[in-house]
C-alpha positions, 0 to 999 in steps of 0.5 A: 448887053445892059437894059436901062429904064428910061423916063422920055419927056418930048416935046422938050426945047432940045436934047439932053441927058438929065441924069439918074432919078431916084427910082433908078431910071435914066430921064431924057429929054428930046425935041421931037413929038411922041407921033410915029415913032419919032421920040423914040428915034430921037431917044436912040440918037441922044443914047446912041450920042451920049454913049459914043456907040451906033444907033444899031446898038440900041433898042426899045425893047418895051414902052414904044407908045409909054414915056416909061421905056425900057431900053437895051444897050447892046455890047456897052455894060461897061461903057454905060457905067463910065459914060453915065455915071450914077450918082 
C-alpha cells in the first residue's frame, strides 16, 4: 500500500500523467469537470490506466472537493515506483 500526493488540473484537453513536481507530488491532468465527483473518477481511471491495476485499488483518501488529493494505491508500492518513476 503506497499514498501519493496528487495535484489535479481538470477541465484539461485529455488525460495525462505529467510527471513529479518539485514538491513530491504527482500532477495529473484530465478532461472532465470538478462537478459530482467526476475528476476524481477521472483521477482513479488515469492512475488505475497508468499503473496497469483496477479501479478498486485506488482511492481518495483526502481532497475530494480540493485539487490537492491525497491518494492511496493499494498492493502496488512497488509498481508505482517501476511505473512512475521520480526524477
Amino acid at each position: 500500500m503506497a499514498q501519493i500526493s496528487v495535484r489535479v488540473i481538470p477541465n484539461a484537453s485529455r488525460a495525462q500523467v505529467v510527471g513529479w513536481q518539485p514538491d513530491g507530488s504527482l500532477k495529473l491532468k484530465v478532461p472532465a469537470p470538478p462537478e459530482g465527483g467526476r475528476a476524481n473518477e477521472a483521477v482513479i481511471e488515469l492512475l488505475a490506466a497508468a499503473l496497469d491495476i483496477s479501479r478498486r485499488q485506488i482511492s481518495i483518501i483526502s481532497g475530494q472537493t480540493s485539487r490537492q488529493k491525497r491518494v492511496q494505491v493499494d498492493g502496488a508500492a512497488g509498481m508505482l515506483e517501476v511505473k512512475l518513476p521520480r526524477p
